[in-house]
C-alpha positions as MATLAB code, in Angstrom:
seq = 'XXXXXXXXXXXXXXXXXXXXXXXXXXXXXXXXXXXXXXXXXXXXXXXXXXXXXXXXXXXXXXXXXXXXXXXXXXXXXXXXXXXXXXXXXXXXXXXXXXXXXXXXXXXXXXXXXXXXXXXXXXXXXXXXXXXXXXXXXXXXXXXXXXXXXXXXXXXXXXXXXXXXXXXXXXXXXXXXXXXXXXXXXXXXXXXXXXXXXXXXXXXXXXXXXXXXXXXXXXXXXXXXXXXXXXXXXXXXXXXXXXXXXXXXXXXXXXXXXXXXXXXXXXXXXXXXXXXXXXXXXXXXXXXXXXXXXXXXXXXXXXXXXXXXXXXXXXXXXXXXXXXXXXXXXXXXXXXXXXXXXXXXXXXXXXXXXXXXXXXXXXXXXXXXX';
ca = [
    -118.420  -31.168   50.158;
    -116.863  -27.998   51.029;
    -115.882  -29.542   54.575;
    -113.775  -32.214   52.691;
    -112.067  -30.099   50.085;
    -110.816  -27.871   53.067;
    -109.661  -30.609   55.025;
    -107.691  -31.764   51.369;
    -106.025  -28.271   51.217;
    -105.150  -28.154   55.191;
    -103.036  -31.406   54.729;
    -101.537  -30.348   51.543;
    -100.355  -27.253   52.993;
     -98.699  -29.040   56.265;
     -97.096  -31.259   53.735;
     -95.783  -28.698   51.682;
     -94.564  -26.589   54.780;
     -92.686  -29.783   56.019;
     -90.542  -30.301   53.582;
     -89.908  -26.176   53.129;
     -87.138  -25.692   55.402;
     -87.296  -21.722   55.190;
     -90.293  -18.867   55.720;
     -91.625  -17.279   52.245;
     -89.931  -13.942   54.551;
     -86.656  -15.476   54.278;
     -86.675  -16.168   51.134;
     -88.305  -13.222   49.319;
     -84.888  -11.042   51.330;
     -82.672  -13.734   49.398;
     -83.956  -12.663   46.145;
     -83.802   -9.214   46.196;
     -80.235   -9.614   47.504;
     -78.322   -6.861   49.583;
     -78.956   -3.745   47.382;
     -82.828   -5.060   48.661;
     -84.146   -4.726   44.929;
     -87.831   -6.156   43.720;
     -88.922   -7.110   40.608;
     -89.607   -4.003   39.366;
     -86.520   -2.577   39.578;
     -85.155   -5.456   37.557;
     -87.927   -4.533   35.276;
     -86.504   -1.447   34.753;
     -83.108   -2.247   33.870;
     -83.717   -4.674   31.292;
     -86.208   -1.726   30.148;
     -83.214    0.752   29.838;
     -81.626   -2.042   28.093;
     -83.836   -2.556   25.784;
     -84.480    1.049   24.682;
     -80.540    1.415   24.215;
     -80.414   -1.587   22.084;
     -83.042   -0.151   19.853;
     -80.926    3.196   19.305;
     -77.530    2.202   18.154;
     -77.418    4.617   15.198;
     -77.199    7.239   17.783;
     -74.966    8.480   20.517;
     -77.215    7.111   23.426;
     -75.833    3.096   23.439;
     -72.487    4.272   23.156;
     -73.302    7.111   26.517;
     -74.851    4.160   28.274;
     -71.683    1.889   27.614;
     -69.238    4.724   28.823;
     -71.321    6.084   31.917;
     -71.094    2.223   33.023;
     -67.221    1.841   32.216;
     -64.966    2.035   35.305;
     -63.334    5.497   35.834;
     -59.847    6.245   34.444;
     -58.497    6.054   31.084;
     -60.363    2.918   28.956;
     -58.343    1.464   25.868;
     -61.256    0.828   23.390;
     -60.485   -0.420   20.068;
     -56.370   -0.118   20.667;
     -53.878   -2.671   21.754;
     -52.111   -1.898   25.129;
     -48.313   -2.694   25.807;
     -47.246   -4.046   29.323;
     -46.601   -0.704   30.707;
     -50.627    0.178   30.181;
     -49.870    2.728   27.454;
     -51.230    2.168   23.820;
     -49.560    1.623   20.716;
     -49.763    4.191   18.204;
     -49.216    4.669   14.261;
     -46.372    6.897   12.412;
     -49.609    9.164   11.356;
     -53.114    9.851   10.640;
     -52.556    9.166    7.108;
     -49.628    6.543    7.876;
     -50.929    3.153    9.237;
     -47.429    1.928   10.179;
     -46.714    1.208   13.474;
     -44.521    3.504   15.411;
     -42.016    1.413   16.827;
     -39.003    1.764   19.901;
     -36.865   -1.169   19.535;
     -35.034   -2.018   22.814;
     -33.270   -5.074   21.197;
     -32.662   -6.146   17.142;
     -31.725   -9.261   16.247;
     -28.982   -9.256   13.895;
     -29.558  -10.086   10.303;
     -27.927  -13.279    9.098;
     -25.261  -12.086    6.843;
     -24.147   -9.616    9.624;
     -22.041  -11.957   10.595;
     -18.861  -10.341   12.579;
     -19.277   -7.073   14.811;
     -18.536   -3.906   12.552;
     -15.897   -2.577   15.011;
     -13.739   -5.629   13.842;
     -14.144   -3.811   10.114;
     -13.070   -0.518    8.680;
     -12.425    2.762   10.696;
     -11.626    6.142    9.966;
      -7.699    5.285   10.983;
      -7.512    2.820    8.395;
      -7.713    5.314    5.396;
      -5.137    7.471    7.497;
      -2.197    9.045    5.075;
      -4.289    7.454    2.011;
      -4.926   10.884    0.538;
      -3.143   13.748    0.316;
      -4.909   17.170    1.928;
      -7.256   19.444   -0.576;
      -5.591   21.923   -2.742;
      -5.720   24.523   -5.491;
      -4.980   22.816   -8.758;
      -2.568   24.389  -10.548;
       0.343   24.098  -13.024;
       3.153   24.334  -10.774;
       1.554   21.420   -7.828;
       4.036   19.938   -5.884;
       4.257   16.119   -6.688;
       1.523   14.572   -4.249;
       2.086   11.160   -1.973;
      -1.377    9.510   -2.881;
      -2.806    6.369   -3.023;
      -2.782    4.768   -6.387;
      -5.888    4.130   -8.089;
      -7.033    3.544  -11.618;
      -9.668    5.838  -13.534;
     -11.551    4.663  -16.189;
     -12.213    7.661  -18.247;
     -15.715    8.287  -20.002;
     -16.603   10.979  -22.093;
     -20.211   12.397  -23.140;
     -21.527   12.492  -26.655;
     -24.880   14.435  -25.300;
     -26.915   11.266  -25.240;
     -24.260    8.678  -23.410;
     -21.076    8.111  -21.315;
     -18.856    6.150  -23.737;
     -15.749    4.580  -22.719;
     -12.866    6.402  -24.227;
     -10.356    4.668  -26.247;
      -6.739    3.756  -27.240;
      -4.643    1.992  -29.726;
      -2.276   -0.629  -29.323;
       0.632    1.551  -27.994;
      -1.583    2.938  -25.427;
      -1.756    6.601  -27.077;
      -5.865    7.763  -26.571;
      -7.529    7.825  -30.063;
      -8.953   11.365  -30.788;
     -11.341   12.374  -33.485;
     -10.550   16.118  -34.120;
     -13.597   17.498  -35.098;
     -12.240   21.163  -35.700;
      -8.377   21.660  -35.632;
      -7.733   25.430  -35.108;
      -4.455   26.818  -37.078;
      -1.706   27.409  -35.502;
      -0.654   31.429  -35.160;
       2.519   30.962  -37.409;
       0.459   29.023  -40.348;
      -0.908   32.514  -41.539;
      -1.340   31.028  -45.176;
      -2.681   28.305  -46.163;
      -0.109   25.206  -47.592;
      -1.294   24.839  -50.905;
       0.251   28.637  -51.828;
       3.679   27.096  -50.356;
       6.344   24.738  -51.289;
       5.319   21.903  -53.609;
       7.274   18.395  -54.760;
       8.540   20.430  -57.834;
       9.588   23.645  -55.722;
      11.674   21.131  -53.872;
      13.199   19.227  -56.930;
      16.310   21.330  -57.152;
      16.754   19.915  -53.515;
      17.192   16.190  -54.786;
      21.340   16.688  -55.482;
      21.622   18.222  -51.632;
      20.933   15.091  -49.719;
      22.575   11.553  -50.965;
      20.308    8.678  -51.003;
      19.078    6.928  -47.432;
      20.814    4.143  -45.894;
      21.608    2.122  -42.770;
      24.035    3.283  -40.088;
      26.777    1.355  -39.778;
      30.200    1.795  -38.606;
      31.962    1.388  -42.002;
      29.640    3.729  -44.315;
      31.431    5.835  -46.853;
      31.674    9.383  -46.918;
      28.571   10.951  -48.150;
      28.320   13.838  -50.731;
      25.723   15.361  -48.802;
      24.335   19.121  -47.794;
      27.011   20.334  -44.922;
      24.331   21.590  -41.784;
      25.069   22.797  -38.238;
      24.191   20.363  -35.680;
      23.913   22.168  -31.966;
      24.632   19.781  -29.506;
      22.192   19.466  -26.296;
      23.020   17.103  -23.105;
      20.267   16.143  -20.615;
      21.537   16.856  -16.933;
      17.805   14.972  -15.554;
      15.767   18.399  -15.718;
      16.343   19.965  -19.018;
      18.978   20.083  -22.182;
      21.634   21.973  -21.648;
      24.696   22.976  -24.538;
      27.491   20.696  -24.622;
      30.300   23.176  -23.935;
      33.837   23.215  -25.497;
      36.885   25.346  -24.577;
      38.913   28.311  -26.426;
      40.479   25.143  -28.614;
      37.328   23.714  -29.690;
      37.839   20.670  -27.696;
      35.173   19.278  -25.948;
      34.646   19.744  -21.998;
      33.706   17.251  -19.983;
      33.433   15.838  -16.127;
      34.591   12.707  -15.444;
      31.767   11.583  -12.761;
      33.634    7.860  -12.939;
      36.365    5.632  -14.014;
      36.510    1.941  -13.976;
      38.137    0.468  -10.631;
      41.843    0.384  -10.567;
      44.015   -2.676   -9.393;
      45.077   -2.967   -5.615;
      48.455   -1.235   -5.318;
      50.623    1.054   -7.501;
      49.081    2.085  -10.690;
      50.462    4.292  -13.063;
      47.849    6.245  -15.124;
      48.599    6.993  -18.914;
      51.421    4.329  -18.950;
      54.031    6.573  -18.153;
      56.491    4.927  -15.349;
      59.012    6.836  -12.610;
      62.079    4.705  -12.361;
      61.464    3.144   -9.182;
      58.508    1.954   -6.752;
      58.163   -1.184   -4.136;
      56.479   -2.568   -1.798;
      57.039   -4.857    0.923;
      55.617   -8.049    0.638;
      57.040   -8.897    4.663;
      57.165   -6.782    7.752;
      56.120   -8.548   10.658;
      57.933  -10.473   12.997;
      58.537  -14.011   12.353;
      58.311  -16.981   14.347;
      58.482  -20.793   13.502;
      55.379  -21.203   11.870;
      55.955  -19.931    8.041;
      54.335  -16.011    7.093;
      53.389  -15.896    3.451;
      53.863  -12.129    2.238;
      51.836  -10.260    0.428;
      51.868  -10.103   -3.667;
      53.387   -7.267   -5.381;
      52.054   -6.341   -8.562;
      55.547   -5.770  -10.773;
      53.897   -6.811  -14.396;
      55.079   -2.927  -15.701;
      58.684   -3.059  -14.275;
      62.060   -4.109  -15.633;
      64.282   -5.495  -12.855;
      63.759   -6.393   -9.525;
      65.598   -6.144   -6.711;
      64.381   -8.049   -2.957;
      66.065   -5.985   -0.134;
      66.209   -8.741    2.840;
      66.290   -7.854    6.945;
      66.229   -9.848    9.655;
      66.534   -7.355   12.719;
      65.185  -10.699   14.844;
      67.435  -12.633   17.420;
      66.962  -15.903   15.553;
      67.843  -17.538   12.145;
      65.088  -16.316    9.070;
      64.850  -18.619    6.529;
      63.249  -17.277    3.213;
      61.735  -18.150    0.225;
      61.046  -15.994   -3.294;
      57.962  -17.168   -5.526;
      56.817  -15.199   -8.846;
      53.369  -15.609  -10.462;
      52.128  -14.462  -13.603;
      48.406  -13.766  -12.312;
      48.522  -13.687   -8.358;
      46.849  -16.947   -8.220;
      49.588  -19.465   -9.017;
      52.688  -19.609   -7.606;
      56.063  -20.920   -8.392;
      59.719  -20.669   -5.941;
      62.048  -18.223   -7.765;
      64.693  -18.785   -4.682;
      64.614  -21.413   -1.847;
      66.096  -21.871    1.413;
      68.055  -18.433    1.667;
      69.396  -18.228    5.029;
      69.328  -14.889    7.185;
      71.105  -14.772   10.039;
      70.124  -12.867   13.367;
      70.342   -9.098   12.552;
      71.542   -9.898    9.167;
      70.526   -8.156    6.041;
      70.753   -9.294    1.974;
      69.994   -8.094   -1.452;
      69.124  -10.240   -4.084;
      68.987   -9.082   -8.016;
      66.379  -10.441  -10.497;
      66.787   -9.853  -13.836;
      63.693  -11.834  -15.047;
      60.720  -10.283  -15.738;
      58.010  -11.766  -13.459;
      53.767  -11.203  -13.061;
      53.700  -10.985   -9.002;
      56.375  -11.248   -6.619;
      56.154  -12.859   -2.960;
      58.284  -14.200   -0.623;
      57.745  -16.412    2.367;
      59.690  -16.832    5.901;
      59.996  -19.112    9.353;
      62.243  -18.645   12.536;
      64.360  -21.379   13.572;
      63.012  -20.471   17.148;
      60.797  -18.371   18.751;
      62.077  -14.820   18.336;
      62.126  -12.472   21.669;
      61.880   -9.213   19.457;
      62.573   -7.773   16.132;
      61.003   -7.785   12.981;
      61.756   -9.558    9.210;
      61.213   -7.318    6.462;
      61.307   -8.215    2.565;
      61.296   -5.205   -0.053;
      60.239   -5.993   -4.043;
      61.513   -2.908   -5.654;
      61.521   -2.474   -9.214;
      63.974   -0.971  -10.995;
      64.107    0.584  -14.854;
      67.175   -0.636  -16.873;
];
């Protein structure tokens, strides 16, 4: 019995080791790897392990994590940029995040760069410089701008006000007396103190230019003339007449004018003096409306025939021939009388030729008679 269960065992074991490619050697060194550790080693760690586990409350699991940790510094519990480094918050009883921003995205309504908006230049020479304010400031070049003026009451800013004429409405709470109103009105002059005054003044009525003469009070009225700064007194002279300055007169006609009407006996004025070739010269208008006669002094100092014409107007606009077709000779001279009275005077000339020198010249003189 024994003989056969050996014999059993035998063949079983030369099975088994034929189809076991490596010794029980071999592979015991596999197993306990390079650091050559055996089972009780391993029995030991997870030992240590398990003891830690049981002590979390206390300071040994967290040793045991860190003495196991790589060495260098270990981010636990933070968040770590790119760089490495960890983020931190604004303070220990602040739990915002303490933030560099290398780029900000522009919010939506910012919408143009702000160096395309307002700089300092652009309020340049809108406000005059600080000063001292005082009653005798020079007048300031300023901006214009509008100031709605408030006033307190000791519980709010009210608007203040103003009527229709815009004049600011004022409640005068207290009105202090004046230094000259040493007594008080009622002690004064009253509506029958001033009755025997009713006879000094006649009755009111509208100016006009045709009111009668009044049987009124005679007063003293000093008369004061603004100059643009203040009122000065209208000044007369030793005869009581008054002085003034003529800064103006109304424009005065082209030509002679005698102020005041009063007239010398003679004036002129040549209405020709050029020379004159065969296209006609129209002279100029003299103004004889304030003359008695005339007389047109004629000379032809040319070396060619003049032919002339005398016109009259009675407002320099409209003409009408006085004289036609007088003839002056070369070098020749005339005088012609006219004993109408006439506005304007003008008289016209050709050449029968081109002239080669010399000059025509036509005189309007007037003469009183």
């Amino acid at each position: 019995m024994g003989i056969i269960a050996l014999d059993y065992y035998g063949q079983l074991l030369e099975n088994i080791s034929g189809r076991v490619n490596i010794s029980l050697t071999t592979l015991r060194d596999d197993i306990r790897g390079s650091g050559n550790k055996t089972l009780t080693d391993l029995f030991n760690k997870l030992d240590a392990l398990d003891n830690a586990l049981a002590s979390v409350a206390t300071d040994k699991f967290r040793v045991s994590l860190v003495d196991s940790l790589p060495s260098g510094s270990n981010l636990i519990g933070k968040i770590a940029g790119d760089q490495g480094l960890a983020l931190k918050q604004v303070g220990s009883d602040d739990g915002r995040l303490d933030v560099y921003c290398s780029f900000v995205a522009n919010p939506s309504n910012l919408d143009v760069a702000l160096s395309t908006r307002l700089s300092e230049s652009t309020f340049t020479d809108r406000f005059p410089a600080g000063a001292s304010l005082g009653d005798s400031m020079s007048n300031p070049t300023t901006t214009l701008i509008g100031a709605c003026l408030m006033g307190f009451d000791g519980s709010y800013w009210e608007r203040l006000k103003t009527d229709g004429s815009n004049r600011l409405l004022v409640n005068a709470a207290v009105v202090a007396n004046p230094s000259n109103l040493d007594v008080a009105l009622s002690t004064r002059a009253s509506e029958s103190t001033l009755s025997s005054l009713d006879g000094k003044f006649p009755s009111a009525a509208s100016l006009s230019d045709s009111l009668s003469n009044p049987s009124t009070t005679i007063v003293g009225s000093a008369l004061l003339g603004w100059d643009g700064s203040y009122w000065r007194r209208i000044a007369v002279d030793s005869s009581s007449r008054l002085r003034a300055v003529v800064e103006s007169i109304p424009s005065i006609p082209a030509g002679s004018n005698i102020i005041g009407g009063v007239f010398a006996d003679y004036a002129y004025g040549h209405t020709i003096n050029e020379q004159v070739g065969t296209t006609e010269v129209t002279g100029t208008a003299i103004d004889v409306r304030r003359r008695g006669g005339k007389l047109i002094y004629m000379h032809n100092s040319q070396d060619v025939d003049v032919t002339v014409t005398i016109e009259g107007s009675y407002d320099g606009s409209e003409w009408f021939p006085i004289r036609s077709n007088i003839s002056l000779a070369a070098g020749e001279k005339k005088v012609g009388i006219l004993t109408d009275r006439f506005g304007y005077i003008r008289a016209k000339a050709v050449a029968s030729s081109s002239p080669s020198s010399g000059s025509v010249v036509i005189t309007v003189a007037s003469m009183s008679w």
